[in-house]
C-alpha positions, 0 to 999 in steps of 0.5 A: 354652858357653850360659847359662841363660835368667833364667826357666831359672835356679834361683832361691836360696831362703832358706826363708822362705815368705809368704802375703799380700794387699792390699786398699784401700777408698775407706771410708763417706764419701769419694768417691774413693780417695787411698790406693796399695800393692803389694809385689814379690819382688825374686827374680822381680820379681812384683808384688802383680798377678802373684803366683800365689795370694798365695804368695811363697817368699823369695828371697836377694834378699828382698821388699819391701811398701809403704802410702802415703795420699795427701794434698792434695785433688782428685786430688792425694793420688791421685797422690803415693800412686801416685808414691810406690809406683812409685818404691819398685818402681823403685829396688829394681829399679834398686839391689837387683836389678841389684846383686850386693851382698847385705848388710843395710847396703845393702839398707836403704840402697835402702830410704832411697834409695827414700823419698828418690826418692819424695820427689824425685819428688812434690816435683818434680811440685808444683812444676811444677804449681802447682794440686798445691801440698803434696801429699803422702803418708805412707808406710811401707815394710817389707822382707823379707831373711833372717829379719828386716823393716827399715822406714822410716816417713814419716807416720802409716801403719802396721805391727803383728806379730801374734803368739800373739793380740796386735798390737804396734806396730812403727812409730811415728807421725810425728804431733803425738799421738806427740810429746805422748805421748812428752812426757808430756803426752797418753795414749795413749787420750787421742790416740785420741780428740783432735781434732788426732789426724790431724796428722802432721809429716812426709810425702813430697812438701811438702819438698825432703827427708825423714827417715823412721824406720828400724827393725828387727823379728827374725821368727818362724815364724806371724808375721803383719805388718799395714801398713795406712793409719790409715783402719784405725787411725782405727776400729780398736785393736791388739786388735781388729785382733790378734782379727780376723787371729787368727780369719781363715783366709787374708791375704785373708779378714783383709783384708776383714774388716779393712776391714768392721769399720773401716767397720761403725765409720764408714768416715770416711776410705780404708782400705788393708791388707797382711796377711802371714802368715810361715812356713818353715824359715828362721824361728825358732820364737817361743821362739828369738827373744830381742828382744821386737816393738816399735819398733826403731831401726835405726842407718843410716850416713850418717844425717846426710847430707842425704837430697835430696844423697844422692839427687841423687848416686844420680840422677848415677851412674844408680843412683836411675831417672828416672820411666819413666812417669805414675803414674795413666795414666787421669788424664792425668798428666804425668811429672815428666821431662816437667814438668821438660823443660817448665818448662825449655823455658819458662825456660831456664836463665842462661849464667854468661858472658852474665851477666858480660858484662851486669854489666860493660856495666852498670858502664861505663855507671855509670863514664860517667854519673858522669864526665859529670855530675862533669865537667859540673857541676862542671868548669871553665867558659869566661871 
């Protein structure tokens, strides 16, 4: 009996159709592009590159997006922003595609363990390559399974839902400004405009772990998500992005009008942004859908676990993949298994046995010493 070949198998569908794109801007005043993102249909294994016309009918298996802004100066912030995104693309396919398992818990779990596999991993790299010491990226990682989007948010990247003509915010900032909101002490249009607006306190890579926030988004047929890194939001209110994706034709039209205006206001810093637009028969109409869009928080289990344990434990049962390759092959960058294997070979790691055996020679010589200066000094002389 012979089996159908991977790209003969009818591949499920869940009647969730997409139309997306993705566009990044190194802005007005920059000289170089710190930002990254992609996405990939995690039925066909498609990336943002691969996929025909920026349509993807949704699989059983969902889809996941990705924005990072990278940080840390020269090419450091370049590289955490790349690091980060390969890292979400390959723990999905490790963990979520090669998986039989389709329920939520654990599709949110893959999306936890690919924040702390980023995490690790840039973590990891600074600290084989010292002149990248805290580089870091935010990121915000949204997921697409049945009729509803899951998130984890690490910094103060992005998404809104667009819907009949408004733009609500479904992640919240990790930032300075948010605290002072939520605190009562600033205002929302106060932090807009406050000079230490720009202060986040939380990315991937300055800290051997990480907590992003995990929250849940019911969706609706017309929806349209926007993820974008805050070289948009920076320039950009909910309603100027709501009006601008209302009046474009297509995802990628909305993209680089997006990306214009931000710039038309100053272009201070890299603009990234991943337009959506959701349809089918899978989704409820607007009506249908009882929870209003907001932040949402979804309850993880194991949520006090730390992350870093957790993520050592995937790395040991092969489920969290190595790095397979450099992030930006164009600079020359050297793998963390590659710095890993370095810095080991240039300090190799202490043998437990060899250590006693030290110590134990170094008391005996202690015990020696004494006796001859005890006995020597103060031992009986000779008449």
């Amino acid at each position: 009996m012979t089996h159908p070949t991977p790209s003969e198998t009818p591949v499920p569908r869940s009647g969730v159709r997409l139309r997306l794109a993705g566009r990044t801007d190194v802005g007005i005043t920059r000289d170089h592009n710190e930002d990254a993102f992609a996405f990939l249909d995690l039925a066909t294994g498609q990336t943002h590159q691969e996929v025909h016309d920026g349509v993807i009918d949704v699989g059983l298996r969902g889809v996941v997006l990705v924005v990072a802004d990278g940080m840390g100066g020269a090419a450091a912030g370049e590289i955490a922003s790349e690091m980060a995104v390969e890292a979400v693309l390959d723990t999905f396919r490790a963990q979520w595609m090669n998986n039989v398992g389709r329920d939520t818990d654990t599709f949110v779990e893959t999306i936890r363990d690919s924040a702390d596999t980023a995490n690790h991993r840039i973590f990891a790299y600074a600290g084989a390559h010292p002149e990248h010491a805290g580089m870091g990226t935010t990121a915000t990682i949204a997921g697409l399974l049945g009729n509803s989007l899951y998130l984890a948010q690490v910094g103060d990247s992005r998404a809104y839902i667009v819907r009949d003509g408004a733009a609500l915010q479904i992640t919240k900032d990790q930032s300075l400004m948010q605290q002072l909101i939520e605190a009562g002490e600033m205002t929302a249009d106060q932090a807009e405009v406050s000079e230490r607006r720009n202060i986040i306190l939380q990315a991937l890579g300055p800290d051997s772990t990480v907590r992003p926030d995990f929250t849940q988004q019911p969706l609706a047929r017309g929806d349209t998500l926007v993820m974008c890194s805050d070289g948009l939001t920076t320039h950009l209110r909910a309603s100027d992005i709501a009006r601008i994706v209302s009046e474009s034709s297509d995802p990628d039209d909305a993209c680089e009008r997006l990306i214009a205006a931000a710039n038309a206001e100053g272009g201070h810093d890299n603009i990234t942004v991943v337009v959506t637009q959701f349809d089918g028969d899978g989704l409820p109409e607007h009506d249908e859908v009882q929870r209003q869009i907001g932040h949402q928080t979804y309850p993880l289990p194991d949520s006090g676990v730390p992350t870093l344990d957790r993520m050592r434990g995937r790395m040991r049962s092969g489920a969290v993949p190595a790095v397979t390759r450099p992030p930006t092959p164009a600079l020359g960058v050297q793998s963390v298994s590659n710095a890993a294997a370095a810095s080991s070979t240039a300090v190799p790691p202490r043998d437990p046995a060899k250590a006693y055996l030290y110590v134990a020679i170094f008391a005996i010589v202690v015990v020696v010493a004494w006796a001859i200066w005890k006995f020597g000094n103060f031992g009986p002389t000779t008449p």
